[in-house]
N, C-alpha and C positions, 0 to 999 in steps of 0.2 A: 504494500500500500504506500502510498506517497499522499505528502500534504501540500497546499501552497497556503502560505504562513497569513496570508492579505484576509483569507476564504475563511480560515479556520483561527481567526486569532480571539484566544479566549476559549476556548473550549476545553472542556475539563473531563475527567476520565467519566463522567455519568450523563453527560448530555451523548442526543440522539441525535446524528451525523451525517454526515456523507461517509463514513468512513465506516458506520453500523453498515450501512448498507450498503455498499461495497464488499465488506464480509459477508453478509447473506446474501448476497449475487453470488458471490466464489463460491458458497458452500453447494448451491446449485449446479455448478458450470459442470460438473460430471466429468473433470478430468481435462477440461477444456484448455491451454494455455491461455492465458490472461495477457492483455498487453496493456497499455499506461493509456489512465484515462487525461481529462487536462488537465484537474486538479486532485483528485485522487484514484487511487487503483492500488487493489491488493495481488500479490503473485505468490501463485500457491502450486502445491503438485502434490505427486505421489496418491497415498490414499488418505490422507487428513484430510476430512472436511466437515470443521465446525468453527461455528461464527464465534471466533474466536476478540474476545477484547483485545488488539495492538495497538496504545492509541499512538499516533503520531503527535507530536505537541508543535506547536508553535513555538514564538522565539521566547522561550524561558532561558534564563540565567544560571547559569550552574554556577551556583557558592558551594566552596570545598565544606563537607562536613565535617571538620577537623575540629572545629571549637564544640558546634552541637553533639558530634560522640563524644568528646572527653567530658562535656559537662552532664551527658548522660550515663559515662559509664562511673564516676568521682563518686554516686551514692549505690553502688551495688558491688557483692562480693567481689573482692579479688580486681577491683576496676585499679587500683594502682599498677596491675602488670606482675603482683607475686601470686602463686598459685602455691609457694608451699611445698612441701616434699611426698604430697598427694597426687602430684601432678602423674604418674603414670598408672594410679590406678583410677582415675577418678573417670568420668565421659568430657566430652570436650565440653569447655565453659561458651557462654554467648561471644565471650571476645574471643575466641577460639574459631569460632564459628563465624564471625564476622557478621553477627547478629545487627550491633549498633556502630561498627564504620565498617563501611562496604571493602569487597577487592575492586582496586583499578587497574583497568590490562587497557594498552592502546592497540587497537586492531590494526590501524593504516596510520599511515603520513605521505605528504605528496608535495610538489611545489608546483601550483597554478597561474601561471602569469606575471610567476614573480612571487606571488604570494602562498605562502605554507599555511597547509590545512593538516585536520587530523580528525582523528574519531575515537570514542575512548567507551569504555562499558566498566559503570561499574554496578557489581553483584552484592546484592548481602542477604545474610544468610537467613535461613528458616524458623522464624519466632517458635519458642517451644509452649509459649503460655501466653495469658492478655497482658503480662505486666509486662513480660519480654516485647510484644508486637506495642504496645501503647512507645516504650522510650523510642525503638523504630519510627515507629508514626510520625514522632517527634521531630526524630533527626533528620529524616525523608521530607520535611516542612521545610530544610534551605533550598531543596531542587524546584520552588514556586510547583510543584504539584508532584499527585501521589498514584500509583499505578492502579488505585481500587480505593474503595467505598470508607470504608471506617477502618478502625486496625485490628480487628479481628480479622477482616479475609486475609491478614497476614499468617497468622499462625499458620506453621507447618508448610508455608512457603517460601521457595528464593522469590528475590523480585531483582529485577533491571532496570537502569537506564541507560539509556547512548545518548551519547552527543556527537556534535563538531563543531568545531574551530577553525575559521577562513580569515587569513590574516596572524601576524606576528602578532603576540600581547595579548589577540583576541579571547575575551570570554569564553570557554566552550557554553553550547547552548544546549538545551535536551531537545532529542530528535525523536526518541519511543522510547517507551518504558514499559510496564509490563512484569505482573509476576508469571514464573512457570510453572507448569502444568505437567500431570504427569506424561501427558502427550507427550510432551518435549521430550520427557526419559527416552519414547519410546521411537522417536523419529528416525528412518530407515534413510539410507542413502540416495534413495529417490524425492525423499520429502524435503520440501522447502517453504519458508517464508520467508520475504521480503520487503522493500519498500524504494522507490524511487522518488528523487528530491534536491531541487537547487542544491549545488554543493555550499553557496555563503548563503547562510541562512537567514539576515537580513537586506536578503535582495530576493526582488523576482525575476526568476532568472529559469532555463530549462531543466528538465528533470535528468542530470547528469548522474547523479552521484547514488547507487546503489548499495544499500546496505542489510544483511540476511540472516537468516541462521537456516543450517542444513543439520543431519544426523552426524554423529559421529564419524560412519564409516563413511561419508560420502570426500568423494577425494577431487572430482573437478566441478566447477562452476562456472556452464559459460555465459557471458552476457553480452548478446545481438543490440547494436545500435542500429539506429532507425535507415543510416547509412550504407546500412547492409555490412558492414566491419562488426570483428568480434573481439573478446577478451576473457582470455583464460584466465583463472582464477585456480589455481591448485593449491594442494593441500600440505601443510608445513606443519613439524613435531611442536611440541609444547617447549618455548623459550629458543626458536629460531627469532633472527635478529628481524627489527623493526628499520627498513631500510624506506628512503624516501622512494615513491609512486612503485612501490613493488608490493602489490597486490595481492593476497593469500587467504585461504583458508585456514582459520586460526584456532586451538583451542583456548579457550578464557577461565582463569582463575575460579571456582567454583559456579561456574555455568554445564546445566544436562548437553549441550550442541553446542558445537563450532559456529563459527562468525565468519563473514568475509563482507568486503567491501569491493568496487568495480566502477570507474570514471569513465565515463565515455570521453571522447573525446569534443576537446570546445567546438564544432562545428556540425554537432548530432547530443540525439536526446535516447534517452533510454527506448526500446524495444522489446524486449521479453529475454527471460533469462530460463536454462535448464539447470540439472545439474545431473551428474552420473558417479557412481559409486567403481 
């Protein structure tokens, strides 16, 4: 799915969309390839299909939550960082788990016109009670919005955001977010979700810039620009190097599926994407 930021500014994970309904079209299509609509389009395959919540967000601000988790974790066990000489038989704590500050992995980087971009995800972990999902809820308050409803539908889930960043210095901004699903665990090398969308995020500009989640085992990713040219996307181990405009198939830090990312090029717009195990 892809959004344009002008269409959809201000919309929050519970309003009803262009982008509900975009997913209940896909859920339809019976296996159909999807191509980019003007202002959104979701792109799916394999054998998933349920209208799945992916919201794409407008131009939100990603504030680091470095201050919100330490002043979340200062009133609860063991938040100073000592666990004690229990720490190998105990189960893993929420800081452990990356409860209340998420992992950040950056997927891509590139340089545009001159100008460096990037794209980055970060993950946190699966609230095990309401007191655990409420400090969450909390800390999820600097990314200007929250992937679900209250903070109960966190328990017992990851959740996600991505962003990017167009321009030196720039803000990263949130692009989708989204808790996962056991689907996800279970997503085969043929299944995909994605999203197509201006690569600077406060400009309206064409739907370049691709960004997805595949299964585990799936190992290439192509993506058809509207120019009839294509762009492999293959698949790299866990802690291969993050090189600029080198494009990959990625896995992330406490994420069920890999990630990849795919730029067409300035002079064409996205077209439809596969992928092959």
């Amino acid at each position: 799915m892809s959004a344009d930021r002008e269409t959809n500014h201000g919309m929050s994970s519970h309003d009803i969309s262009n982008t509900d309904i975009a997913l209940l079209l896909a859920d339809a299509a019976d296996g159909a390839e999807i191509g980019i609509a003007p202002y959104q389009a979701v792109i799916r395959g394999g054998r998933r299909r349920r209208a799945r919540r992916w919201v794409v967000a407008t131009a939100t601000a990603l504030v680091l939550v470095g201050s919100a988790g330490t002043l979340a974790l200062a009133g609860l066990p063991g938040g100073d960082g000592s666990r004690g000489s229990h720490v190998a038989t105990q189960p893993p704590s929420a800081q452990d788990e990356h409860v209340f500050v998420p992992q950040r992995s950056t997927i891509a980087t590139g340089n545009d016109h001159g100008k460096e971009w990037s794209v980055t995800i970060d993950v946190w972990g699966a609230p095990r009670n309401a007191a655990e999902a409420q400090v969450q809820w909390e800390a999820m308050a600097t990314y200007g919005n929250r992937p679900v409803d209250k903070p109960s539908e966190l328990i017992g889930k990851k959740a996600f955001f991505v962003a990017r960043a167009y321009g030196a210095g720039a803000e990263p901004q949130i692009t989708m977010l989204d808790v996962f699903t056991k689907e996800d665990g279970s997503m085969t090398g043929t299944d995909i979700e994605a999203a197509a969308l201006p690569l600077d995020p406060d400009a309206e500009a064409p739907n370049r810039l691709v960004i997805g989640q595949v299964g585990k085992t799936a190992r290439t990713v192509t993506c058809t620009w509207q120019n009839g040219t294509m762009t492999d996307v293959r698949k790299v181990p866990a802690g291969y190097d993050i090189n600029t405009d080198d494009e990959a198939i990625r896995p992330v830090d406490g994420s069920p599926v890999n990630w990849f990312v795919c730029l067409a090029p300035d002079d064409t717009v996205f077209k439809a994407v596969h992928v092959a195990e």
